[in-house]
C-alpha positions in Angstrom: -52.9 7.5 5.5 -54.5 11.1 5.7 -57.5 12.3 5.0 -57.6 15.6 2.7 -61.4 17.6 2.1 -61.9 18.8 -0.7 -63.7 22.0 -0.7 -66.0 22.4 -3.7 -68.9 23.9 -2.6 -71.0 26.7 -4.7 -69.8 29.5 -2.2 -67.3 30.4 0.1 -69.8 30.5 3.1 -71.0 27.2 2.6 -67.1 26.1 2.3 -66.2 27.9 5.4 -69.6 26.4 7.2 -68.7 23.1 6.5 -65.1 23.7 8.1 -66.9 25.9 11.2 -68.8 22.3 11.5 -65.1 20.1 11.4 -62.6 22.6 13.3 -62.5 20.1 16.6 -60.0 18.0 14.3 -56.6 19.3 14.0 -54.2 18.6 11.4 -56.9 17.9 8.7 -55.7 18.4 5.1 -58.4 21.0 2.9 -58.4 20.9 -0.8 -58.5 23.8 -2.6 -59.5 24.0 -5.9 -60.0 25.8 -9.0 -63.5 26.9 -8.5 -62.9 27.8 -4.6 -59.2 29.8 -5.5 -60.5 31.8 -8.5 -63.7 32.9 -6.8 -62.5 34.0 -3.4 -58.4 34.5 -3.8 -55.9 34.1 -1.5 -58.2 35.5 1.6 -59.9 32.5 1.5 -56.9 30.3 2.5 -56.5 32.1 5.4 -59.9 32.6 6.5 -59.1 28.7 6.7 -56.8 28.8 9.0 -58.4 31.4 11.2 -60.9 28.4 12.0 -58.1 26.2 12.5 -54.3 27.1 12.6 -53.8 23.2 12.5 -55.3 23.0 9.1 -53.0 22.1 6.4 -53.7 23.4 2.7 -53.5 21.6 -0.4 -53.9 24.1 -3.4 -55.6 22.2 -6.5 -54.3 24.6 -9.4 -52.5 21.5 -11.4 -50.0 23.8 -13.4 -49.7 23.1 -16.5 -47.0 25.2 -18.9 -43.0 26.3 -20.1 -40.9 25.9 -17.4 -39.9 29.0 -16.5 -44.1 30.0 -16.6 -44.0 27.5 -14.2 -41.6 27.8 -11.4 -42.8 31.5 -11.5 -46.4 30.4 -10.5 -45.1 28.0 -7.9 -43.2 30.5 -6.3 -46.0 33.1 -6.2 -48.1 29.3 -4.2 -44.8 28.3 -1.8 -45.3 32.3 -0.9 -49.2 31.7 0.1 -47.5 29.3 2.7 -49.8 26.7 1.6 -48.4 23.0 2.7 -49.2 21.1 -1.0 -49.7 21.8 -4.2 -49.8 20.0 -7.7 -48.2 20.4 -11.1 -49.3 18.3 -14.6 -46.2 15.2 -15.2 -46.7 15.4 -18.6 -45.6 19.3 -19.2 -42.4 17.4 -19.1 -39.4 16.7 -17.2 -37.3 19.5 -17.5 -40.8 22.0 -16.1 -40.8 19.5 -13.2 -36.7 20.1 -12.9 -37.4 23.7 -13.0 -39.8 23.7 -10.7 -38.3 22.3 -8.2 -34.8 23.9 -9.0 -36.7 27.4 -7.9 -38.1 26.0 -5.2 -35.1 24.8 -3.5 -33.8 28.4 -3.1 -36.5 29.2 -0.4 -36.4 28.5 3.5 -39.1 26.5 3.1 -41.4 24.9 0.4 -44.8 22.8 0.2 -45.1 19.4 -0.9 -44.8 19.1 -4.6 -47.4 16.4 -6.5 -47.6 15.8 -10.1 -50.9 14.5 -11.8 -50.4 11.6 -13.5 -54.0 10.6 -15.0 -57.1 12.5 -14.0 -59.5 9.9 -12.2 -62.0 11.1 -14.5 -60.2 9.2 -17.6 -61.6 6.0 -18.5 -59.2 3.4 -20.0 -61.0 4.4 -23.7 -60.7 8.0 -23.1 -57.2 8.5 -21.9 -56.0 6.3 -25.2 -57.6 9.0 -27.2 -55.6 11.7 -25.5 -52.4 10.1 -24.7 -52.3 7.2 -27.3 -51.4 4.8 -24.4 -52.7 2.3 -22.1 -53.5 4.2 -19.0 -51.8 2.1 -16.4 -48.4 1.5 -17.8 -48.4 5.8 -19.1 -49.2 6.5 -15.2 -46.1 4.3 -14.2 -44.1 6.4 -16.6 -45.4 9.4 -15.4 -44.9 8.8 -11.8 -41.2 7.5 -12.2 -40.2 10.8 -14.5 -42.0 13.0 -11.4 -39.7 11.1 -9.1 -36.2 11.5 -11.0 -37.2 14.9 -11.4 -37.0 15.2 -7.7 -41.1 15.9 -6.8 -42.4 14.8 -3.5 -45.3 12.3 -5.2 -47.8 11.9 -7.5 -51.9 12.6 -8.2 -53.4 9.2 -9.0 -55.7 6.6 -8.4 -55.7 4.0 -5.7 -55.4 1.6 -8.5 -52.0 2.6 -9.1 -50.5 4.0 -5.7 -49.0 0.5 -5.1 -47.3 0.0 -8.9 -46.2 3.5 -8.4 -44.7 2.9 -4.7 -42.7 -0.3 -6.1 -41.1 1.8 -9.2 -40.1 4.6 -7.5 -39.8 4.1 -3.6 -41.8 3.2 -0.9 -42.1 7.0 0.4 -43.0 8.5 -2.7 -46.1 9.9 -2.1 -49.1 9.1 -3.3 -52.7 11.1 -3.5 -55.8 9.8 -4.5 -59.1 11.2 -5.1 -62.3 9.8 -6.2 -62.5 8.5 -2.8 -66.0 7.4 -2.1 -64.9 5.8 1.5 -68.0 3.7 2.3 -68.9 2.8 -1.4 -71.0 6.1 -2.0 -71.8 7.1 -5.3 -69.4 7.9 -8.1 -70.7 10.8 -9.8 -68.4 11.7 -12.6 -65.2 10.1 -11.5 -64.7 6.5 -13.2 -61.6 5.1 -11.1 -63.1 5.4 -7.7 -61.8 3.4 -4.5 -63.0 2.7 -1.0 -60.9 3.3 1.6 -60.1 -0.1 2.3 -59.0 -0.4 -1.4 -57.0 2.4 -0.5 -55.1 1.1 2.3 -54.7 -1.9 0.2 -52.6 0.0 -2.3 -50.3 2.1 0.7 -52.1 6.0 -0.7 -50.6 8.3 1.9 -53.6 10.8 1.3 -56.9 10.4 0.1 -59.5 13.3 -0.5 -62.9 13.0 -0.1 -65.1 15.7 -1.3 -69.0 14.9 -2.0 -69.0 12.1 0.8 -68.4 14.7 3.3 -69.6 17.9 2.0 -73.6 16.3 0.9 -73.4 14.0 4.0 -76.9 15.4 6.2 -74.0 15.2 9.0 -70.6 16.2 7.6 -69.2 15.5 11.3 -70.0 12.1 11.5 -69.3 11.3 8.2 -65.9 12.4 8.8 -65.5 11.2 12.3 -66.2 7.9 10.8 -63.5 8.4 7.6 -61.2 9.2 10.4 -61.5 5.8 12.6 -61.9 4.6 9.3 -58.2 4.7 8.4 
């Protein structure tokens, strides 16, 4: 299991302090999200790996349109040379064919997730959107990701291990709303310690808050780390 920070602070010095504090650990995985990618571009992933070359980058965009739009906007990522990134399962399984289809025809590609359920979703509130019970609808997801030839799936640590025996025992499973040591939950409603999370075989799970609000970041992390 690997451990993936997710980089959510306010402002792109206090992101790039926190790393300056972690850059002793190679081969970390950094989340990228929304927030950090439209405020400080492209630059920003490689100010990241100036402080580490080891760094691996997971970029948090979840794409979400037609096909074609699509496999357009993850070509224009695999060219970042990030090492992850993350599409939506349900904008279908011919986008996700077509994704991956342009994909293929470079040297090399990242890692290729799809977002099954957002950990945000309650049971009560993904019914309302999807008009299903959240468990089985994430199964379906993650088994129409996998036929359409994606690397693994965004979800819970709830459902890593029903995903795992559907599909196959490497298909790879992310999982945020990690509070490792029990921490608080904030806005996320499917949270999971890690020991929950070994429980369920996650490959990755990303840790944001924990970390970044932690009075020592370094420790907290040094302790994730022997953690898992």
């Amino acid at each position: 299991m690997k451990l993936c920070i997710a980089l959510d602070l306010p402002t792109i010095d206090e992101n790039l302090k926190l790393l300056n504090k972690l850059k002793e650990y190679d081969n970390l995985w950094i989340k990228v999200g929304f927030r950090s990618y439209i405020r400080d571009g492209k630059e920003f992933l490689e100010e990241i790996r100036k402080i580490n070359y080891t760094f691996k980058i997971f970029l948090d965009l979840k794409l979400y349109d037609i096909p074609n739009t699509m496999a357009d906007a993850a070509e224009e990522i695999a060219n970042l040379g990030v090492d992850m990134f993350n599409i939506h399962a349900s904008s279908g399984k011919v986008a996700m064919q077509t994704v991956m289809e342009r994909l293929s025809k470079l040297e090399k590609r990242p890692l290729v997730l799809a977002v099954t359920a957002l950990t945000s979703f309650s049971e009560e509130g993904f019914q309302d959107i999807y008009n299903d019970n959240l468990n089985k609808k994430t199964i379906d997801f993650a088994k129409l990701s996998y036929e359409a030839g994606l690397d693994g799936v965004v979800c819970s640590a709830y459902e890593s291990q029903g995903i795992k025996d559907a599909t196959n025992c490497n298909f790879l499973t992310l999982t945020p709303g990690i509070r490792p040591f029990g921490e608080d939950s904030n806005d996320q409603k499917r949270v999971a310690t890690i020991d929950l999370a070994k429980d369920n075989s996650v490959d990755f799970i990303v840790v944001g808050r924990p970390i970044y609000k932690s009075s020592e970041p370094l420790l907290k992390v040094k302790n994730i780390l022997e953690a898992l």
